[in-house]
C-alpha positions in Angstrom: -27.3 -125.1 -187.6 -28.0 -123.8 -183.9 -25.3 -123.1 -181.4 -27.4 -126.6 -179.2 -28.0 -128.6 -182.1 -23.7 -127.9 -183.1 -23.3 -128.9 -179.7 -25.1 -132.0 -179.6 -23.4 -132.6 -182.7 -20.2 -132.4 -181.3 -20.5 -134.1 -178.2 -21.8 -137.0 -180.4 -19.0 -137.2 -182.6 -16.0 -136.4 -180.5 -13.8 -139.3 -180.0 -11.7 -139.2 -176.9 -8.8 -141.3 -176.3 -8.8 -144.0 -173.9 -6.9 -141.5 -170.9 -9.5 -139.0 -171.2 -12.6 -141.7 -171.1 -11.2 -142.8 -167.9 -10.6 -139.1 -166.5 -14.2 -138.4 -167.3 -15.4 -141.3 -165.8 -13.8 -141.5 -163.2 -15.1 -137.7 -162.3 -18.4 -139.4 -162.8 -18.2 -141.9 -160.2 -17.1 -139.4 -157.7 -19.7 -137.5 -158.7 -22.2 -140.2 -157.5 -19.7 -140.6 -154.5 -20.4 -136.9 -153.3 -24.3 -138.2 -154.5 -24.3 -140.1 -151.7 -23.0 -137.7 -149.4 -25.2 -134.9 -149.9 -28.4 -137.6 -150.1 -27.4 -139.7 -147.1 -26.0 -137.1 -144.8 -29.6 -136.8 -142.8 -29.2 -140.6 -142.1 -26.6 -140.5 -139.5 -27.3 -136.8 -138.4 -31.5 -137.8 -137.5 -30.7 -137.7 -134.4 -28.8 -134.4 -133.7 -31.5 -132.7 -136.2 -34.5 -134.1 -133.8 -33.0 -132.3 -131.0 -31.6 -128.9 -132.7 -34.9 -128.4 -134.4 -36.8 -129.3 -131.1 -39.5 -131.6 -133.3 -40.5 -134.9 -133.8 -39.2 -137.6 -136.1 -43.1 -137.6 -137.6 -41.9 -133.7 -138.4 -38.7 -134.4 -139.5 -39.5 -137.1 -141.7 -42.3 -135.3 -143.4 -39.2 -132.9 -143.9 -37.0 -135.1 -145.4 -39.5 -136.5 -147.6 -39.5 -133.3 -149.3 -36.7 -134.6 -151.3 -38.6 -137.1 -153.2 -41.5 -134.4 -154.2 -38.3 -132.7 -155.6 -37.2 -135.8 -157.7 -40.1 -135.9 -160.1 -40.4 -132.0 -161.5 -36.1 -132.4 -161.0 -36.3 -135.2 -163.9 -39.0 -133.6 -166.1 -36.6 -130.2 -166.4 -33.2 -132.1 -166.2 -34.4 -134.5 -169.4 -34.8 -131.2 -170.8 -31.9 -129.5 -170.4 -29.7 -133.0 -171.3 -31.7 -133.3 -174.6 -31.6 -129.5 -175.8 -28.0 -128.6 -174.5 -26.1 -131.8 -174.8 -23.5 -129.8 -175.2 -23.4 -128.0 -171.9 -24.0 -131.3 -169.7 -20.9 -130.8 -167.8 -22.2 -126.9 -167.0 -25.7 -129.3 -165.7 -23.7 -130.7 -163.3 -21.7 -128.7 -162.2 -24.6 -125.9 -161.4 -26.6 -128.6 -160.0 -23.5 -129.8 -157.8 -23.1 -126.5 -155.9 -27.2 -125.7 -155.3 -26.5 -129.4 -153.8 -23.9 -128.0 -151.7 -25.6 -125.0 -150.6 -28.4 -126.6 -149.7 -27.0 -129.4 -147.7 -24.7 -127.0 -145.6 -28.0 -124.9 -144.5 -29.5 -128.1 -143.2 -27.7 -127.9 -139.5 -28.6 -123.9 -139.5 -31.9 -123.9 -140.4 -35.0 -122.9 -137.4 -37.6 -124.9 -138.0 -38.6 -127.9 -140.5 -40.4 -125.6 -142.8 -36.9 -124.4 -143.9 -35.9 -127.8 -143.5 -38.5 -129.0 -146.2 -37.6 -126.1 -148.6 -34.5 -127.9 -148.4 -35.0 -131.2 -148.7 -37.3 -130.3 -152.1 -34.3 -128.4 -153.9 -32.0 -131.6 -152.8 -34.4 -133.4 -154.7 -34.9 -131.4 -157.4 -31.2 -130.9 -158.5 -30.4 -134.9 -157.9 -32.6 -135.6 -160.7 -30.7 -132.9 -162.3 -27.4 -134.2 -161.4 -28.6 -138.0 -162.6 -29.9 -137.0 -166.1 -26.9 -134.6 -167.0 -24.3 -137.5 -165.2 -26.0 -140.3 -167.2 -25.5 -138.6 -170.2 -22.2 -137.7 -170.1 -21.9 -141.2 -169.7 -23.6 -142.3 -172.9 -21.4 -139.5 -174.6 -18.3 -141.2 -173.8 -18.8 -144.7 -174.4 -21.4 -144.8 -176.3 -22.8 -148.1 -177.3 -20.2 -149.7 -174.7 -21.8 -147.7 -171.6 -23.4 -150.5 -169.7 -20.1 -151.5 -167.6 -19.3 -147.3 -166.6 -23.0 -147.1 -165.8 -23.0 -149.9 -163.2 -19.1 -148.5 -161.8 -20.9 -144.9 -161.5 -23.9 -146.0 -160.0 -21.8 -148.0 -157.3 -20.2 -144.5 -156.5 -23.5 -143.8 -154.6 -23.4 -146.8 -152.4 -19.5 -146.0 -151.9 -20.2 -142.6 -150.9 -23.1 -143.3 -148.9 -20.8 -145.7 -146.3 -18.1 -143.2 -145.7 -20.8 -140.5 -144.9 -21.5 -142.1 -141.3 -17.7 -142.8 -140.3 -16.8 -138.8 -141.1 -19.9 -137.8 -139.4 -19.6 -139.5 -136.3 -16.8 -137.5 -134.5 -19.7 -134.8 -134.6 -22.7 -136.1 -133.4 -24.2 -136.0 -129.6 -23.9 -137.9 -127.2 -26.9 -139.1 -125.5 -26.6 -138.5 -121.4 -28.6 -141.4 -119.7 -30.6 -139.7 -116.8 -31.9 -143.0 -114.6 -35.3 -143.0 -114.0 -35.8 -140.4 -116.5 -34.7 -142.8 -119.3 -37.4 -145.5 -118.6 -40.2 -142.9 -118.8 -38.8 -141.9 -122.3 -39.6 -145.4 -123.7 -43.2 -145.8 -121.9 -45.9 -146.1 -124.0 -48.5 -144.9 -121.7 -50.5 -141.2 -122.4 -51.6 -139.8 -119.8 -51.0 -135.9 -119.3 -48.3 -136.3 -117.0 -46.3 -138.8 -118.5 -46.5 -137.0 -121.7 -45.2 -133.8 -120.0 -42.5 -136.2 -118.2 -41.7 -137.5 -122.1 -40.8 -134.3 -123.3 -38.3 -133.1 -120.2 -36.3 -136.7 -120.3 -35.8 -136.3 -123.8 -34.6 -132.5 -123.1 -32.6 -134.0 -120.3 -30.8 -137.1 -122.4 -29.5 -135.5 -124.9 -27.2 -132.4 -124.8 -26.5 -130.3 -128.1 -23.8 -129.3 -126.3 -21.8 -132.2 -127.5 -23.6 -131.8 -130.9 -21.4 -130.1 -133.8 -23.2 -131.8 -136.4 -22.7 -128.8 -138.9 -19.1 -129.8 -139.4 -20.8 -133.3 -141.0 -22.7 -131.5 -143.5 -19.8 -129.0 -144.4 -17.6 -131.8 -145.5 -20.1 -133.2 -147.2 -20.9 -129.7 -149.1 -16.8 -129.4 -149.4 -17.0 -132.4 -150.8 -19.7 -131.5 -153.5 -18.9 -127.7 -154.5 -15.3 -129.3 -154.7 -16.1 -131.3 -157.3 -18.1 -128.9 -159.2 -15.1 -127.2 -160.4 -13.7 -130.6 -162.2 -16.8 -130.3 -164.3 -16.6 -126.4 -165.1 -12.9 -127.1 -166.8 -14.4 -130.4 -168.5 -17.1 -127.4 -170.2 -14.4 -125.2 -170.8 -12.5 -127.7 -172.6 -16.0 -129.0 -174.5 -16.3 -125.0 -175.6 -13.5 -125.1 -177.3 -14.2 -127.7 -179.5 -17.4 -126.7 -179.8 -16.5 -123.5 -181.1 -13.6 -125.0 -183.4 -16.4 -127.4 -185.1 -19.3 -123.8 -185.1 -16.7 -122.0 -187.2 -15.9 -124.8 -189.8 -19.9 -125.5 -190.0 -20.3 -121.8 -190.7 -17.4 -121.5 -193.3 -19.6 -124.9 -195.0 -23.1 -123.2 -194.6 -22.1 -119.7 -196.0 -20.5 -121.7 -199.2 -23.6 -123.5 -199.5 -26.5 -120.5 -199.1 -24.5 -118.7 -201.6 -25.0 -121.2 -203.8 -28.6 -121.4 -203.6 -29.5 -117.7 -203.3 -30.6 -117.7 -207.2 -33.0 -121.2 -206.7 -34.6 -119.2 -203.7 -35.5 -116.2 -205.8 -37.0 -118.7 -208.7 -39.2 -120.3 -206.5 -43.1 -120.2 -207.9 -45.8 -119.2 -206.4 -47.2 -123.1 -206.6 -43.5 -124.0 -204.6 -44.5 -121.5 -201.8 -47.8 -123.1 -201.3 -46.6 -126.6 -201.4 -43.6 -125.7 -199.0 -46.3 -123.7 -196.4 -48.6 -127.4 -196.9 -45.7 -129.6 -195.9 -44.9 -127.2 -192.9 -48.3 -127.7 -192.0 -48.0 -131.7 -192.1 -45.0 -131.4 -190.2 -46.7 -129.2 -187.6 -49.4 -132.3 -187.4 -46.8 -134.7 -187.4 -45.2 -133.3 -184.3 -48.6 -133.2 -182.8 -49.2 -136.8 -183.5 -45.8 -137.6 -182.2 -46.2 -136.1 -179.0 -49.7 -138.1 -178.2 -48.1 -141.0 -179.5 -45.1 -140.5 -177.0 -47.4 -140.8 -173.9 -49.4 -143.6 -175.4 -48.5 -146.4 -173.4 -49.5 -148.6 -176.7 -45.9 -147.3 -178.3 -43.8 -148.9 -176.0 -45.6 -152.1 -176.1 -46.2 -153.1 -180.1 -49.0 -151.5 -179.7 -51.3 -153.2 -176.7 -52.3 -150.7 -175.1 -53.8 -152.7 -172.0 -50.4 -154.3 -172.1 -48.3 -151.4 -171.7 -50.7 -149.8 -169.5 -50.5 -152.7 -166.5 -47.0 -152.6 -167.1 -46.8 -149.0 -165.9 -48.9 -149.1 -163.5 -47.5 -152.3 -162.0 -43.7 -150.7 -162.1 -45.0 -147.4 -160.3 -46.4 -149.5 -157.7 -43.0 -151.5 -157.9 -40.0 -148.4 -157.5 -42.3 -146.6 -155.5 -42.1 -149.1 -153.3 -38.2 -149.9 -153.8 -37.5 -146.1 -153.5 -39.5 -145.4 -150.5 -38.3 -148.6 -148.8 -34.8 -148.5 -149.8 -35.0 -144.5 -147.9 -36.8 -146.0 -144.5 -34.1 -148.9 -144.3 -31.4 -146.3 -144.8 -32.4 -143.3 -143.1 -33.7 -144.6 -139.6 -31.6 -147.6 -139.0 -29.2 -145.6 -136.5 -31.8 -144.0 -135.0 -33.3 -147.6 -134.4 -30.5 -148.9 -132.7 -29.6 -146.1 -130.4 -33.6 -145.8 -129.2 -34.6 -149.4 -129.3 -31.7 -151.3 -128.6 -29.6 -148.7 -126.9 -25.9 -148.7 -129.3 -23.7 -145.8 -128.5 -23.1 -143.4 -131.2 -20.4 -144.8 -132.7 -21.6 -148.2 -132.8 -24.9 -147.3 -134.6 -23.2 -145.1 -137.2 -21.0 -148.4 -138.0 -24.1 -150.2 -138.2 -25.2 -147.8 -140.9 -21.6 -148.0 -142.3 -21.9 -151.8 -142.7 -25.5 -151.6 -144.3 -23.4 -149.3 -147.0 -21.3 -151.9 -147.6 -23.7 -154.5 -148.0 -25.6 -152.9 -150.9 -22.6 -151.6 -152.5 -21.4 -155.7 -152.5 -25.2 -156.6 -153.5 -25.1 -154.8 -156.5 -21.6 -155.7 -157.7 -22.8 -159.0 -157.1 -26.0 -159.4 -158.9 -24.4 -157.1 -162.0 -21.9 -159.6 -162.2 -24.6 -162.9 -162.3 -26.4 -160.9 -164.6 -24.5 -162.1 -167.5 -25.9 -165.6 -167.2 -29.4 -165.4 -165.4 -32.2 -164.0 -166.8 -33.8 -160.6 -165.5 -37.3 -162.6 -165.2 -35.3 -164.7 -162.0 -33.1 -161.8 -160.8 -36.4 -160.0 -160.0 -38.2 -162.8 -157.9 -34.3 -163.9 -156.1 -34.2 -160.1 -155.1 -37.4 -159.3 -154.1 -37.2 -163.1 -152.1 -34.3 -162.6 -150.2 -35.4 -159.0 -149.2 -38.6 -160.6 -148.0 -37.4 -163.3 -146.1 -34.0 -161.4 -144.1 -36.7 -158.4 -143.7 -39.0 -161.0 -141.6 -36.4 -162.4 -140.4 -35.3 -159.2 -139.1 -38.8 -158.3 -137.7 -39.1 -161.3 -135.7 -34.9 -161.7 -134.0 -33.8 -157.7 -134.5 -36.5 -156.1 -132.5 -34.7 -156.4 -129.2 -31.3 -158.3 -130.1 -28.4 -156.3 -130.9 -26.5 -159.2 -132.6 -29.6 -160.3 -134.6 -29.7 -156.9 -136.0 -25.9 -156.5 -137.2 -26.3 -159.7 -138.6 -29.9 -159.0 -140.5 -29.3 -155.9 -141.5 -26.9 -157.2 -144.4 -28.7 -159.0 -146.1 -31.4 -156.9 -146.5 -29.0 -154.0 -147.9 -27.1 -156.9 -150.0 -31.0 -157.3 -151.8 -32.1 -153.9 -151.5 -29.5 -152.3 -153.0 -29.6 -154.0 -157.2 -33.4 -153.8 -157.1 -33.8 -150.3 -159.3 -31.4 -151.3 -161.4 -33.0 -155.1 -161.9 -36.6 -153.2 -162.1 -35.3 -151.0 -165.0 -33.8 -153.8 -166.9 -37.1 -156.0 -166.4 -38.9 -152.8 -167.5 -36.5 -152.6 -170.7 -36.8 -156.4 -171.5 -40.8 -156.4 -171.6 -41.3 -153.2 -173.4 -39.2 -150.4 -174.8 -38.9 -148.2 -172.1 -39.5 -144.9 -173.6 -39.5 -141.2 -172.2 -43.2 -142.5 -170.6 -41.9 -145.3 -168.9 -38.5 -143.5 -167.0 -41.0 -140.5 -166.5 -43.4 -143.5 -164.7 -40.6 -145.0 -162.9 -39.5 -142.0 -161.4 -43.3 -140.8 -160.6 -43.2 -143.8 -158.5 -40.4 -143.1 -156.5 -41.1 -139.9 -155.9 -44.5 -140.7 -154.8 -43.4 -143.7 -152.6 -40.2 -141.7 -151.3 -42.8 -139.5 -149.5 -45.3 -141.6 -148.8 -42.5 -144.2 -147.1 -40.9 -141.5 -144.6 -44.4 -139.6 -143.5 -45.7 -143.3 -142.6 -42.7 -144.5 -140.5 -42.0 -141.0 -138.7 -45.9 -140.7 -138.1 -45.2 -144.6 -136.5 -42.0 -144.2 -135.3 -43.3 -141.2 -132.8 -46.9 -142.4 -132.3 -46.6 -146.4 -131.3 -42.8 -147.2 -130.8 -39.1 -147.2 -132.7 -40.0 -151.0 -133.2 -42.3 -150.3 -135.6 -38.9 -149.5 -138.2 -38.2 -153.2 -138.7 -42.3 -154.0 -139.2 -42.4 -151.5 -141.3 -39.0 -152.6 -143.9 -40.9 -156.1 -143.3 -44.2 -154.8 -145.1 -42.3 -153.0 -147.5 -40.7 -156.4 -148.3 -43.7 -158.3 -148.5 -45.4 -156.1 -151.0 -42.4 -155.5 -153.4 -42.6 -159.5 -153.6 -46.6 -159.2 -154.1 -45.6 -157.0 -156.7 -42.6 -159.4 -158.8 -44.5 -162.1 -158.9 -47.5 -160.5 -161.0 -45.1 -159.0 -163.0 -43.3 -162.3 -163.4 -47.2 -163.7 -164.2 -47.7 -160.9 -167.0 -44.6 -161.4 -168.4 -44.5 -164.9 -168.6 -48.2 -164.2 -170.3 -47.1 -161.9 -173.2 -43.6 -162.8 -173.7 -40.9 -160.0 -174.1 -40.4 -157.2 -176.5 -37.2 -159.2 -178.3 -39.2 -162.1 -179.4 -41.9 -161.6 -181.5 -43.6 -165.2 -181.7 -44.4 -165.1 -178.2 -46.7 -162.1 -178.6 -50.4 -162.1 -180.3 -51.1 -158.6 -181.4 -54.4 -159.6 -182.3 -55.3 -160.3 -178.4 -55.6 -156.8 -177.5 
């Protein structure tokens, strides 16, 4: 047997006691804690980064949105390295935590967004890393009883995501109103002049003087490279049982080759040639069972059409949810502070509070999932974010109270909607490698599609256009629910096989 396939083996097998089940998960769930920190980080911080990197928010969200390029080739190669070194998952995190770490503490240092982007991609790239090895670990422990530690470790994000802002504030610059100056940095007007005037107010309001913004991300990397070394001594200790189990598998397989070294050397030539025919098959069979892994038919009793709209539907739907979900979370200090005029600290609670909200909203719903269907959680999520998001469009644009107050329910309903959208996914079809590879395609694709549209607006027409903008994406994810409530409601789910017709397609 192969050192990875003994490993898998082990990792499979090994029964931990109840103590050690809640060590390792609780090094999980601060695992997605520090998640949070290294992802959200640029939330607070837009600001100070604006100013420090003398760009635009167009620039610096095109930056940013590097990250969710990074996602997609991040999950291809971190599915890879969970399925052929099960073994070593702990090592997967842990390397992936400290590239997190370095990355994130370059942000403050870096001269330009090109850097920036370079950033933002490996960020990207080793959170899909950090998801695939975490979520496995996961599945190692508890096995078939990992739905409850799944939910507590993906909460760890939302936990870590609201203490990022309150440790970051104490950092960030203060803005220096300049009178007249000030009103010329909110015109909309383009002439020459005022242009020139709009790029000297905005020199003269903020001073990076008061900026130490690299102390946020250093705790933050602290944080993360910290942590790392919890899941070096988890390999360590995973080696060592590892190896105990290699050398009784070795002891078994040298017993057992010894035995059949004579019926090896009485094999016939007619035994050779059957053997080198079945090799052959099985070469064929692998080849068959790789197209029939990316045929959309296998996850869907075979309707193909089915399947197909599914997929497409679902990259529409988290490309939409992942994009969104950054826009609402990365701009809505920057929001307050230019539109509505909070002081730093206020708008960093703000973003503190919208933390809390989708933490709450997806205790919440995973709690009322136990006795309403997926089908409804879909359409009530998707509702409420629609309705508080136009809400929020028509009071929040120029009403500080209206925002605090809007602003919560739209992160109580953003925040279960991936997890709802990959439990609608699994209850309609079997959601295969095809599907999660689809799902995360989306996000990826929205995430960057999402932050280039809203910094290109954001600059270009008016810091206004944030709360249009979570209002569209709102809109559409409801667009979206309902015709996947319709096709489902059409074929039935995967679990019950009288409401399907296989003959239809």
């Amino acid at each position: 047997m192969a050192a990875d396939e003994l490993a898998i083996k082990t990792v499979g097998l090994r029964n931990r006691t109840t103590w050690q089940k809640t060590i390792e998960t609780g090094a999980l769930v601060l695992s997605w804690m520090v998640m949070g920190m290294y992802c959200e980080t640029s939330g607070p911080t837009l600001i100070d980064l604006k100013y420090r990197l003398n760009t635009s928010y167009e620039d610096l969200a095109v930056a940013l949105s590097a990250a969710g390029g990074g996602t997609f080739p991040g999950c291809i190669i971190g599915g890879f390295l969970v399925d052929k070194f099960s073994g070593y998952s702990h090592l997967t995190l842990a390397l992936a935590l400290d590239i997190a770490a370095a990355s994130v503490v370059l942000i403050p240092w870096v001269p330009n967004v090109q850097y920036l982007w370079i950033l933002s991609f490996t960020t990207g790239f080793v959170l899909s890393i950090h998801n695939a090895a975490g979520t496995r670990i996961n599945l190692n422990i508890w096995k078939e009883s990992s739905a409850s530690p799944m939910i507590l470790m993906h909460l760890g994000y939302g936990i870590g995501s609201l203490i990022t802002p309150l440790y970051s504030n104490p950092f960030l610059g203060v803005e220096v109103q300049n009178g007249n100056e000030s009103v010329i940095m909110y015109s909309n007007t383009s002439t020459s002049i005022n242009t020139t005037n709009v790029s000297y107010s905005t020199a003269e309001k903020f001073s990076l003087n008061n900026s130490r913004v690299e102390y946020a991300y250093a705790i933050s990397a602290i944080a993360t490279a910290g942590l790392s070394v919890v899941f070096f001594v988890f390999q360590f200790i995973e080696n060592k049982i590892v190896k105990q189990l290699k050398d009784v598998e070795t002891r078994r397989r040298s017993d057992v080759d010894n035995e059949r070294i004579s019926e090896i050397h009485n094999e016939t030539d007619n035994e050779q040639f059957k053997f080198d025919s079945e090799e052959k098959d099985d070469k064929c069979n692998r080849c068959k069972g790789l197209l029939q892994m990316i045929n959309p038919a296998s996850c869907a009793k075979g309707r193909f059409w089915y399947g197909t709209s599914i997929l497409i539907f679902m990259f529409f739907f988290f490309g939409n949810v992942g994009g969104g979900q950054r826009v609402v979370t990365q701009f809505i200090r920057s929001f307050s502070i230019d539109q509505l005029n909070f002081s730093s600290t206020d708008g960093s609670l703000l973003n503190t509070s919208l933390w809390i909200s989708f933490s709450v909203g997806r205790l919440f719903f995973f709690v009322i999932a136990r006795c309403v269907s997926v089908k409804v959680l879909l359409i009530l999520e998707t509702g409420g974010f629609m309705c508080s998001a136009i809400l929020m469009a028509i009071f929040a644009n120029g009403n500080s109270t209206a925002l605090w107050v809007l602003i919560q329910p739209v992160a109580f309903f953003i925040g279960p909607l991936w997890p709802t959208g990959v439990a609608w996914t699994d209850y309609h079809i079997e959601l295969t490698g095809m599907g999660i590879a689809s799902q995360m395609l989306g996000s990826s694709v929205g995430f960057v599609c999402h932050l280039q549209l809203i910094g290109y607006m954001y600059d270009n027409i008016g810091p206004q256009t944030y709360v249009y903008h979570v209002a569209g994406s709102a809109i559409f994810g409801f667009v979206l629910a309902v015709a996947l409530a319709l096709i489902g409601a059409k074929h039935g789910n995967r679990f019950d096989s009288g409401s399907v017709d296989l003959t239809t397609e």
